[in-house]
C-alpha positions as CSV (number, residue, x, y, z in Angstrom):
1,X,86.6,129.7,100.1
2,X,88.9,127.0,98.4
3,X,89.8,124.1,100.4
4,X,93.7,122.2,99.2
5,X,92.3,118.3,99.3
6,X,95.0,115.6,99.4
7,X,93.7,112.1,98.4
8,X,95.9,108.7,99.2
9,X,96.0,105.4,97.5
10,X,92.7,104.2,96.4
11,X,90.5,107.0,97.0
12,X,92.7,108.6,94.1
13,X,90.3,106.8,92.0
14,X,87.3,108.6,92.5
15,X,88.4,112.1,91.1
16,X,89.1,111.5,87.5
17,X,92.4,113.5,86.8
18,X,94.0,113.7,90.0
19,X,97.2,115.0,90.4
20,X,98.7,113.7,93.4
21,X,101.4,115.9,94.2
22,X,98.8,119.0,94.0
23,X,95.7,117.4,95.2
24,X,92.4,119.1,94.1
25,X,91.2,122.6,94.5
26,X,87.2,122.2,96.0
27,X,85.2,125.8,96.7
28,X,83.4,125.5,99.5
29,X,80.0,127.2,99.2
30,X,78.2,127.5,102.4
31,X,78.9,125.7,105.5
32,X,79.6,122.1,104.7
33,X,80.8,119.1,106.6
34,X,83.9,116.7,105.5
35,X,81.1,114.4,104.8
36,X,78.9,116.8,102.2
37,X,82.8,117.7,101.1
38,X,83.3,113.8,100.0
39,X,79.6,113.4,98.7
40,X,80.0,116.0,96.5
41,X,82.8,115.1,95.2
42,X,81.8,111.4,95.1
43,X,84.0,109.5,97.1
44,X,81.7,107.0,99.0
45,X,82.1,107.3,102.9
46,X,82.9,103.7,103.7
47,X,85.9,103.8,101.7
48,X,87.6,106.5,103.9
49,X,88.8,105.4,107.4
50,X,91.1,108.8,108.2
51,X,90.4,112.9,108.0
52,X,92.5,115.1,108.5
53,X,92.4,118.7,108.8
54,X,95.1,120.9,108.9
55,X,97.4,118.1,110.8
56,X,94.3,117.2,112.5
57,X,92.2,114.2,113.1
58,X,88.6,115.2,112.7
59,X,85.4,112.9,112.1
60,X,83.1,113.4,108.8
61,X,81.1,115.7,110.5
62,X,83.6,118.2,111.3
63,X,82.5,121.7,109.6
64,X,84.8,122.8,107.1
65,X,85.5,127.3,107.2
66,X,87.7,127.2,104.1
67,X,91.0,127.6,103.3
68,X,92.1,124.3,105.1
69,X,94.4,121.5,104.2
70,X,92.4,118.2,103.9
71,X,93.8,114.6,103.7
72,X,91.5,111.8,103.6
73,X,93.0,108.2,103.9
74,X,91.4,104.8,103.4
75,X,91.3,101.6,106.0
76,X,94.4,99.9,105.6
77,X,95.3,96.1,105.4
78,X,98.2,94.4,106.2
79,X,99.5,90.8,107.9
């Protein structure tokens, strides 16, 4: 089942060809956690601070069904 993942500002870098008004199309196989989601597609952890789901917050190990909406979001400085 195809998860819709939406990447903002720097994370944009890890996934060569990004598009980001379309995000990426990622097939989920199995039963996999944001956190196998990001590994796979080799975004390293400690660069993303936010996750949602479908308009939700939800931690790394939230278990993804499919056909969801992701958007992952890094820290974010400022002063």
């Amino acid at each position: 089942m195809p998860l819709k993942i939406f990447l903002s500002s720097t994370l944009r870098k890890y996934v060569p060809g990004y598009d980001p008004t379309n995000g990426v199309v990622f097939s989920l196989k199995g039963e996999r956690t944001v956190k196998d989601m990001c590994e796979q597609m080799n975004i390293p952890a400690d660069k993303i601070k936010i996750i949602m789901v479908n308009g939700k917050s939800q931690s790394p190990d939230h278990i993804l069904k499919g056909d969801e909406r992701v958007g992952l979001f890094p820290p974010v400085g400022g002063g």
